[in-house]
C-alpha positions as CSV (number, residue, x, y, z in Angstrom):
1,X,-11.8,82.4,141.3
2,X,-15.6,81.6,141.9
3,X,-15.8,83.1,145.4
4,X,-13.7,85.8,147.6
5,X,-13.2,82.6,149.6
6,X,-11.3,80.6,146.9
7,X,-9.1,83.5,146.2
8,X,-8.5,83.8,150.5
9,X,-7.3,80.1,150.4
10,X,-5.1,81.1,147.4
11,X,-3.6,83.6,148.7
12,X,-2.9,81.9,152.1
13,X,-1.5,79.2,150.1
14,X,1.1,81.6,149.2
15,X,2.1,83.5,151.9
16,X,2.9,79.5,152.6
17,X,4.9,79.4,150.0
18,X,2.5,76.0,149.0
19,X,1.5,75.7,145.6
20,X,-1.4,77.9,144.5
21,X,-4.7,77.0,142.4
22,X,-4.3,79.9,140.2
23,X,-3.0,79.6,136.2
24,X,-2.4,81.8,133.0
25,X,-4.9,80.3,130.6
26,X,-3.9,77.8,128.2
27,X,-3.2,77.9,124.6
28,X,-6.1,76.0,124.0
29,X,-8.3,78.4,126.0
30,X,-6.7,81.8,124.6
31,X,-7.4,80.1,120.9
32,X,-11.0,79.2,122.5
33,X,-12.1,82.5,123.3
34,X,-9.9,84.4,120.2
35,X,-12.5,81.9,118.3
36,X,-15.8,82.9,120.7
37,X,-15.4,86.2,119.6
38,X,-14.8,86.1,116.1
39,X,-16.5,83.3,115.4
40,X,-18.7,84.4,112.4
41,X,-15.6,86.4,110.1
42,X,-14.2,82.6,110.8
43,X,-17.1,81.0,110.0
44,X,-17.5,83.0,106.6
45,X,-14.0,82.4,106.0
46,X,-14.8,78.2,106.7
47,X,-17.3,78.6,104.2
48,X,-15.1,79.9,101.3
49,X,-12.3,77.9,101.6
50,X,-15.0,75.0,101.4
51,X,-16.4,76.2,98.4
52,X,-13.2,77.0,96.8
53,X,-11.7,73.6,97.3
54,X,-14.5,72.3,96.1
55,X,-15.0,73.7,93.1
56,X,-11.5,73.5,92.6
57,X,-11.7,69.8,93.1
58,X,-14.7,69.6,90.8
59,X,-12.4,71.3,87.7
60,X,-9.9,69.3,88.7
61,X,-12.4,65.8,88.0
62,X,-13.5,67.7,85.0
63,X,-10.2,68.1,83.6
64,X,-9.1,64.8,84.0
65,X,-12.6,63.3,82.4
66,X,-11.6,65.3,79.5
67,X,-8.0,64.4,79.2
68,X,-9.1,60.5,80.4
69,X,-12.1,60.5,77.0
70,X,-9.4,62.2,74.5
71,X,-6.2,59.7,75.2
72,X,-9.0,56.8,75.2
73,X,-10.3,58.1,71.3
74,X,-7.0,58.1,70.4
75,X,-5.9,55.2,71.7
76,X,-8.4,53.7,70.4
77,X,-8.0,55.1,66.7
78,X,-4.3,54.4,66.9
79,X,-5.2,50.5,67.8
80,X,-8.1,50.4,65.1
81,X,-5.4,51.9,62.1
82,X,-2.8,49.4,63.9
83,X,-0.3,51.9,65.1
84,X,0.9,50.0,68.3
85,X,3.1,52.4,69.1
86,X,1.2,55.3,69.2
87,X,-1.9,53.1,70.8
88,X,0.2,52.0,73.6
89,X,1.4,55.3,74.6
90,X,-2.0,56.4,74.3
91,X,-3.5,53.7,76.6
92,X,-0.7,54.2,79.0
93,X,-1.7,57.9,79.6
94,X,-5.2,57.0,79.7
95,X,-4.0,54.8,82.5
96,X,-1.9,56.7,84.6
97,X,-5.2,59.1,84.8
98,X,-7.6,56.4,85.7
99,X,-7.7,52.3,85.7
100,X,-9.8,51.5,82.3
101,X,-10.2,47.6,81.5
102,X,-10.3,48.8,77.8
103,X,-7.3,50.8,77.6
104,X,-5.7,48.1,79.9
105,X,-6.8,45.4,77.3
106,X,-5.2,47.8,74.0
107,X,-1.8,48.0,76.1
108,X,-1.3,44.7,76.8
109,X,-2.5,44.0,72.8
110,X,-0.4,46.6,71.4
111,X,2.7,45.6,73.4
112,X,1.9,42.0,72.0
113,X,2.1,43.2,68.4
114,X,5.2,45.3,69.2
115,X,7.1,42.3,70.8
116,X,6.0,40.3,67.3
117,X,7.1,42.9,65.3
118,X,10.8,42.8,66.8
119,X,10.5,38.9,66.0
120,X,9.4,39.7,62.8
121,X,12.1,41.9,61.8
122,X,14.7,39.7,63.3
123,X,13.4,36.8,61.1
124,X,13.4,38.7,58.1
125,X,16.7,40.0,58.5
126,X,17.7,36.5,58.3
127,X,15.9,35.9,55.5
128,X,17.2,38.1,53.3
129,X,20.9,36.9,52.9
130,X,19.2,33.3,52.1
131,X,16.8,34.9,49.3
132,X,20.2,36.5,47.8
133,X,22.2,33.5,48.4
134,X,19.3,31.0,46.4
135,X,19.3,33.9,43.9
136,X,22.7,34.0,43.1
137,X,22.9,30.0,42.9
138,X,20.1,29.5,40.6
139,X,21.7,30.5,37.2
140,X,25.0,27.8,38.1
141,X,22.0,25.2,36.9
142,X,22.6,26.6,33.7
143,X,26.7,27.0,33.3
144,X,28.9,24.0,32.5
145,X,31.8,23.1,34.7
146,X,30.1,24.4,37.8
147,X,30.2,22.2,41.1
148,X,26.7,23.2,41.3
149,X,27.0,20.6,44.6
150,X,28.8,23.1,46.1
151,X,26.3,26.1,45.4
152,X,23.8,24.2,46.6
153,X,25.4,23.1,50.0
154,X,25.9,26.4,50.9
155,X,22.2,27.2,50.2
156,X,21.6,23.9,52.5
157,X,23.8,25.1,55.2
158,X,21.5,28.8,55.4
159,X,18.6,26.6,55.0
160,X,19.3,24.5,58.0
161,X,20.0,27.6,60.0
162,X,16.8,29.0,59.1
163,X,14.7,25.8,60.2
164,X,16.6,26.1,64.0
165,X,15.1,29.0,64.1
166,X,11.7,28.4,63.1
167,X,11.3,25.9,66.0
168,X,11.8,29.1,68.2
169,X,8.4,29.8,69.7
170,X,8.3,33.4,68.8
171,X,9.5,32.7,65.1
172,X,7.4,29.4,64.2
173,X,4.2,31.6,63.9
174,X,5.6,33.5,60.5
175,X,4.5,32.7,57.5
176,X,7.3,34.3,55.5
177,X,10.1,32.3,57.3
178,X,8.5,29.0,56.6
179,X,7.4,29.8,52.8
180,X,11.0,30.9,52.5
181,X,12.0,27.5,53.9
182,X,9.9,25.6,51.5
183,X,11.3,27.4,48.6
184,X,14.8,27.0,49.2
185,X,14.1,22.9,50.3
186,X,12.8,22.6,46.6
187,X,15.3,24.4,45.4
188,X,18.0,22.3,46.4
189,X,15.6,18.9,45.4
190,X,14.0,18.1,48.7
191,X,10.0,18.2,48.1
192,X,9.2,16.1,50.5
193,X,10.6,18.8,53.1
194,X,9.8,21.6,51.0
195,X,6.2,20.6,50.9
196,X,6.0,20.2,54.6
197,X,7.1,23.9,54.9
198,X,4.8,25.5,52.1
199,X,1.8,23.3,53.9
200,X,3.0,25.3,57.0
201,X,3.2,28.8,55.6
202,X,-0.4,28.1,53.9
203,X,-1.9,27.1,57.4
204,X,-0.4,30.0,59.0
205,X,-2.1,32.4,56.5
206,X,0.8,33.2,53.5
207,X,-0.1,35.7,51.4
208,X,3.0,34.6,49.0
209,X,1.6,33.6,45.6
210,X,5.2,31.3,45.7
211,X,3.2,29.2,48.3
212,X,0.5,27.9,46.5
213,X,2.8,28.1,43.0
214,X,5.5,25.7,45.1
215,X,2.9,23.3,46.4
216,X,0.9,22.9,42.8
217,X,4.9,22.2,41.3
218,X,5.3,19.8,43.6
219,X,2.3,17.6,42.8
220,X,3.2,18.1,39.2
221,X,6.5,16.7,39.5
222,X,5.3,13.9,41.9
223,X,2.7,12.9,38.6
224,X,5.4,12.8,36.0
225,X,7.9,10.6,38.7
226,X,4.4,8.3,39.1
227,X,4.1,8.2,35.3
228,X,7.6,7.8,34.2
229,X,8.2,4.9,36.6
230,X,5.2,3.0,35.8
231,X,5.8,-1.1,36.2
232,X,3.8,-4.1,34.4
233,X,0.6,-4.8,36.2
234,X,0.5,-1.5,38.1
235,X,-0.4,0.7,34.8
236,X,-4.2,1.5,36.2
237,X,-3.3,2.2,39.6
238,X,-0.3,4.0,38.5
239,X,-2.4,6.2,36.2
240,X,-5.3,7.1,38.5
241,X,-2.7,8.4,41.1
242,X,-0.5,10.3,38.4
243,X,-3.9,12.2,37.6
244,X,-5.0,12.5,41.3
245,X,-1.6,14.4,41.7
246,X,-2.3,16.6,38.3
247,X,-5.4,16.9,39.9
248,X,-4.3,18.5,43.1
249,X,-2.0,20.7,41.3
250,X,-4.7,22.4,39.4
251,X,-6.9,22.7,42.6
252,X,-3.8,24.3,44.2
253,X,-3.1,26.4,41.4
254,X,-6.8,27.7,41.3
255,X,-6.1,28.9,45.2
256,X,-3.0,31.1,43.7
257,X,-4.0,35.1,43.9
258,X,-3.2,36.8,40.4
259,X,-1.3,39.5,40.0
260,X,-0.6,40.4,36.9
261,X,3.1,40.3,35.6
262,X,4.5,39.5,38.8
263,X,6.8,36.5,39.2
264,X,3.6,34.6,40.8
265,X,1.9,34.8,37.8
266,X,4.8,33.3,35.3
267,X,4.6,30.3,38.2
268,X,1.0,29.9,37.2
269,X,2.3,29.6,33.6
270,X,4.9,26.9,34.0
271,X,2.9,25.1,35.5
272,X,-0.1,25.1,33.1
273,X,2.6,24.2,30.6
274,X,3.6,21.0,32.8
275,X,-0.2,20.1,33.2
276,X,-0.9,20.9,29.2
277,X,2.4,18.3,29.0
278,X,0.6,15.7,31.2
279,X,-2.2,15.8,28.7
280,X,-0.5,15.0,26.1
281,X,-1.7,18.2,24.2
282,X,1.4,19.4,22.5
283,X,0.0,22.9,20.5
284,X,-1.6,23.6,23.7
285,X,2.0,23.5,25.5
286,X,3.8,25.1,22.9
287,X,1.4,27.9,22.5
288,X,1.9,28.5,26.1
289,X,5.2,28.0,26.3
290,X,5.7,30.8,23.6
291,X,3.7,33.3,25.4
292,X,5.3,33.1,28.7
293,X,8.3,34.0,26.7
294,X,6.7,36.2,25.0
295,X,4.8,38.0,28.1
296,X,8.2,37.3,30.7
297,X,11.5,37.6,28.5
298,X,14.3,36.5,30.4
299,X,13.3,36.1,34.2
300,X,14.7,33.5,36.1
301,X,12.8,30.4,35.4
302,X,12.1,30.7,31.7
303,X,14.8,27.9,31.5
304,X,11.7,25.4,32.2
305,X,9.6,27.1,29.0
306,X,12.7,26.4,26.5
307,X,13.5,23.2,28.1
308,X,10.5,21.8,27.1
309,X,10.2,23.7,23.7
310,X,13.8,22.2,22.9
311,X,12.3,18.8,24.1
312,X,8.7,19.1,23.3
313,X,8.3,15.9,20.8
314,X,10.6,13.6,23.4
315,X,8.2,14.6,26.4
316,X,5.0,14.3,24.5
317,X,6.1,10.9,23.2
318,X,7.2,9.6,26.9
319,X,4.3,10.5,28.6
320,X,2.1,8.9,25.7
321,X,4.3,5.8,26.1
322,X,3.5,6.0,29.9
């Protein structure tokens, strides 16, 4: 109470039985005055925890800078080597630690990749049945009493499976399916088609020698047909485009990577021995008809070299005659 009479009315109030001023102090006064007189062990105490907690939360940033800069590096180095996998993982760590546009930028490319990868391998798992099936056709060209019709419509049938799915989205932008495409359509005596293909695999970046090798045969077939079917009063203009089209075949040819003894390379010979044939220069096609054979021995396509050897006289004499 403040005064002696405070405490009188108090005490009046309860020989009243009326209810009295008078209280135990509250919780939040008993924790006041526990405070008032310990206040500087607390205060100390404050101070620690404060400093503890920050420098715990200052190793903690400093830990997670570190472990932020190292999945970045090798992020980075996994995406500059090309290992998606490995770079995506990477990035995603990096991410989970902090937001990074550059990490977020590798993991959206790397999952790109990895999505055309999966394409990839789907497309070339299809691919590899029609390589066997255009293999194991080829040498019925050369065996009598063969429906060779047959072969080939079954090499067709693969063929047109394969273009439905090139005009899939996620399959049209590979190379190897169209190059493949082209191949077989000339293999089964469709250039115009086959052509169309090989153009396709060359804009989209084919590293197949057989691109280049396909598109060159192609012209030189389209200058023999122009030659071989000349008619009276169209000789000139018949001519000039016969050697436009030997023309382009050479300029195509010249585009063709070499690579040694590979089957590329025996393409590039055929070939110079159809354009030596177009010249009417018949040592010059012999000679290099011999050394293909020479070089090459049996692969598939040395048919073409003894074809023309066994017919070297009849050609040279035709295409003079055109």
């Amino acid at each position: 109470y403040r005064s002696a009479g405070e405490f009188a009315e108090d005490l009046a109030r309860y020989l009243n039985r009326e209810r009295i001023a008078a209280r135990p102090p509250s919780t939040l006064r008993r924790t006041a005055v526990w405070i008032g007189r310990r206040r500087v062990w607390l205060g100390a105490a404050a101070l620690a925890l404060a400093v503890t907690s920050l420098g715990w939360w200052g190793v903690s940033r400093l830990r997670s800078g570190l472990a932020f800069r190292e999945t970045r590096r090798d992020a980075e180095q996994a995406f500059g080597r090309g290992d998606w996998m490995s770079a995506a993982q990477a990035a995603d760590r990096g991410l989970r630690i902090r937001e990074d546009p550059g990490l977020r930028r590798i993991a959206d490319e790397c999952r790109a990749h990895l999505e055309r990868e999966r394409h990839r391998a789907r497309l070339l798992e299809k691919l590899s049945p029609i390589e066997a099936c255009i293999r194991e056709t080829r040498p019925y060209f050369y065996v009598k009493n063969v429906d060779i019709g047959e072969k080939l419509r079954g090499v067709e049938s693969e063929l047109e499976s394969l273009e439905t799915l090139l005009q899939d989205p996620s399959m049209t932008v590979f190379p190897e399916g169209w190059a493949l495409l082209g191949i077989g359509r000339y293999f089964v005596g469709d250039p115009d088609r086959a052509e169309k293909a090989l153009l396709r695999a060359d804009e989209l970046g084919s590293k197949d020698p057989a691109v280049p090798f396909g598109l060159a045969r192609i012209c030189v077939e389209r200058g023999f047909v122009t030659l071989f079917h000349l008619k009276e009063g169209t000789e000139e203009r018949k001519q000039r485009e016969a050697t436009q089209w030997f023309e382009l075949a050479r300029s195509r040819l010249e585009k063709a990577p070499a690579n040694g003894r590979g089957a590329g390379e025996f393409d590039r010979e055929v070939i110079r021995a159809y354009l030596a044939l177009s010249a009417q220069d018949p040592a010059v096609v012999e000679n290099l008809c011999r050394q293909a054979l020479a070089k090459y021995g049996r692969v598939p396509g040395t048919e073409d070299l003894l074809y023309i050897l066994g017919r070297l006289p009849t050609h040279v004499h035709a295409v003079g005659n055109a």
